[in-house]
VONUMI-404581 format. One record per residue: residue in three letters; x, y, z of N, C-alpha, C in turn. Coordinates in steps of 0.2 Angstrom, whole numbers, plus 5000, padded with zeros to 4 digits. Example, Ala and Ser with C-alpha at 12.3 -4.5 7.8 and 13.67 -1.06 7.14 Angstrom:
2
ALA506649725039506249785039506649845039/SER506449895035506849955036506450005039/
//
This chain:
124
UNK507950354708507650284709506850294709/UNK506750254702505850254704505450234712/UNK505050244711504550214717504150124715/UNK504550104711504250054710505050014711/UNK505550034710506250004709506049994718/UNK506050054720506250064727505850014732/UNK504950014731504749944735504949884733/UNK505249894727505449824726505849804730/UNK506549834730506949854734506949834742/UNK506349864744506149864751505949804753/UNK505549774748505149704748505749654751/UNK506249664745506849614744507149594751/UNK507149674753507849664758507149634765/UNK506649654765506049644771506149564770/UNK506049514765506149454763506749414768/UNK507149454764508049424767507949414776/UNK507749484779507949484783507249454786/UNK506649424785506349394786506549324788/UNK506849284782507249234781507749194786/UNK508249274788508749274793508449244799/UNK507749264800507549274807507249214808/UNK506949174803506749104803507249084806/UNK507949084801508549014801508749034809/UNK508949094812509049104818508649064823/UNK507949084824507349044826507448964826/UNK507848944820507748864819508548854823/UNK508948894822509548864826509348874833/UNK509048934835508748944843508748854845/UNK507948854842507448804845507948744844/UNK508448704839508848654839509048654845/UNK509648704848509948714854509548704859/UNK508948724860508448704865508348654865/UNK508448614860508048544859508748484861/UNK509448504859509748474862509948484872/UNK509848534874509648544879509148534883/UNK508648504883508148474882508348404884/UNK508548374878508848304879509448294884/UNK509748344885510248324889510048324893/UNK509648374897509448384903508848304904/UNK508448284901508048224901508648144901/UNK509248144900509848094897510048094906/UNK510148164909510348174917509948164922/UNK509248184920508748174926508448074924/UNK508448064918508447974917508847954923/UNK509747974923510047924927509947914932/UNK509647994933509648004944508947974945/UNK508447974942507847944942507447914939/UNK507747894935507147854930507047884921/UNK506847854918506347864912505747884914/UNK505347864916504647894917504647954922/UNK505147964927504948014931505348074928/UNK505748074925506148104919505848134915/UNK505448114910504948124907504548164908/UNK504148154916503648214920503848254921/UNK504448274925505148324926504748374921/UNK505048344913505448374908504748404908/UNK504048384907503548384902503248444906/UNK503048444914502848494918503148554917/UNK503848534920504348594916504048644912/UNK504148594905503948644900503348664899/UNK502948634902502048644902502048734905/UNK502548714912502448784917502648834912/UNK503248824909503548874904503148894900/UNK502648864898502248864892501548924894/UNK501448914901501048944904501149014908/UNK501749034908502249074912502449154905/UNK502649084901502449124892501749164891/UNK501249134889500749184891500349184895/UNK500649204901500249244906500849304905/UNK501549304903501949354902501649394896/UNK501249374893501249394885500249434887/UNK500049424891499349424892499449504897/UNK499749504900500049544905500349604900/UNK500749594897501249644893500849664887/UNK500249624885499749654881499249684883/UNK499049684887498449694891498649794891/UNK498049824889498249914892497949924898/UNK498449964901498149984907497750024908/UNK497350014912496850054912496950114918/UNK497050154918497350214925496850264925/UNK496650284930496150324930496450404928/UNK496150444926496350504923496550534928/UNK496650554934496650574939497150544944/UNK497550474942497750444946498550474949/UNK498850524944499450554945499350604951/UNK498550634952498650664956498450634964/UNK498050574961498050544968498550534971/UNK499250494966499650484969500350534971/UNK500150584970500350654973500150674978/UNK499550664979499250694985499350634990/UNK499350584988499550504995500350524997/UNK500750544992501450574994501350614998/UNK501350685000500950745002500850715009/UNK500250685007499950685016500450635019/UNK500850595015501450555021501750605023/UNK501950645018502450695021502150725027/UNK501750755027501350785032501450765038/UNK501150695038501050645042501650615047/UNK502350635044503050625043503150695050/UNK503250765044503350815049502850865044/UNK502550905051501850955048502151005047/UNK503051015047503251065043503351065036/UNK502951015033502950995026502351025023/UNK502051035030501151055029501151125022/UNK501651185027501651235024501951235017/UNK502451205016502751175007502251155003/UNK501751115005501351085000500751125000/UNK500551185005500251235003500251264998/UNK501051294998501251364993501251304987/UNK501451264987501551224980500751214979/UNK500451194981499551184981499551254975/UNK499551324980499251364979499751394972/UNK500251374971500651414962500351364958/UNK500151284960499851244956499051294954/UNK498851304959498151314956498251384954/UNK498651424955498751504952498751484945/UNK499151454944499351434937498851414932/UNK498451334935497951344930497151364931/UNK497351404936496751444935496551534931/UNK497251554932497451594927497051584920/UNK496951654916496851644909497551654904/UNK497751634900498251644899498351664892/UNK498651704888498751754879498751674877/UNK498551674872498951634867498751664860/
//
């Protein structure tokens, strides 16, 4: 198969399943939208139209806001200091310690085969 048969190919099938993801999308948001209604049709009878309304609208304001602040969050890179694995190895350590100071000697020899290691020169 050529290289042009073949994007073409890819394009097609990128399309379709493009497509697929819209009409899913649009039956989603339908569902929603009858749910929606329903839920506005049950808080009407217990309370009104107008407070019904508010319910529904804050509701989804909150959602709306909750969406990105989720999305702001989840994108967002973390920023971790380079160092911070050790810090929080050594925060572990000292509880132990802190715990029983027979932990004291362990995290010595562990200390000391850590820095044996990379303070060695090494073949490569």
């Amino acid at each position: 198969m050529s290289l042009s048969r073949w994007l073409g190919s890819l394009a097609k099938d990128a399309v379709l399943y493009l497509c697929a993801a819209v009409a899913a999308l649009c039956i989603a948001l339908a569902g929603l939208g009858f749910l929606a209604a329903s839920l506005f049709v049950w808080l009407a009878s217990h309370t009104g139209n107008a407070a019904a309304a508010a319910i529904i609208g804050a509701t989804l304001m909150a959602l709306a806001a909750l969406t990105l602040l989720a999305s702001g969050i989840s994108l967002r890179k973390p920023r971790r200091h380079p160092l911070a694995d050790w810090i929080d190895t050594i925060a572990v350590v000292s509880t132990l310690v802190r715990q029983d100071p027979k932990y004291a000697v362990l995290a010595a020899l562990i200390a000391g085969a850590v820095t044996e290691y990379f303070a060695t020169e090494r073949k490569r």
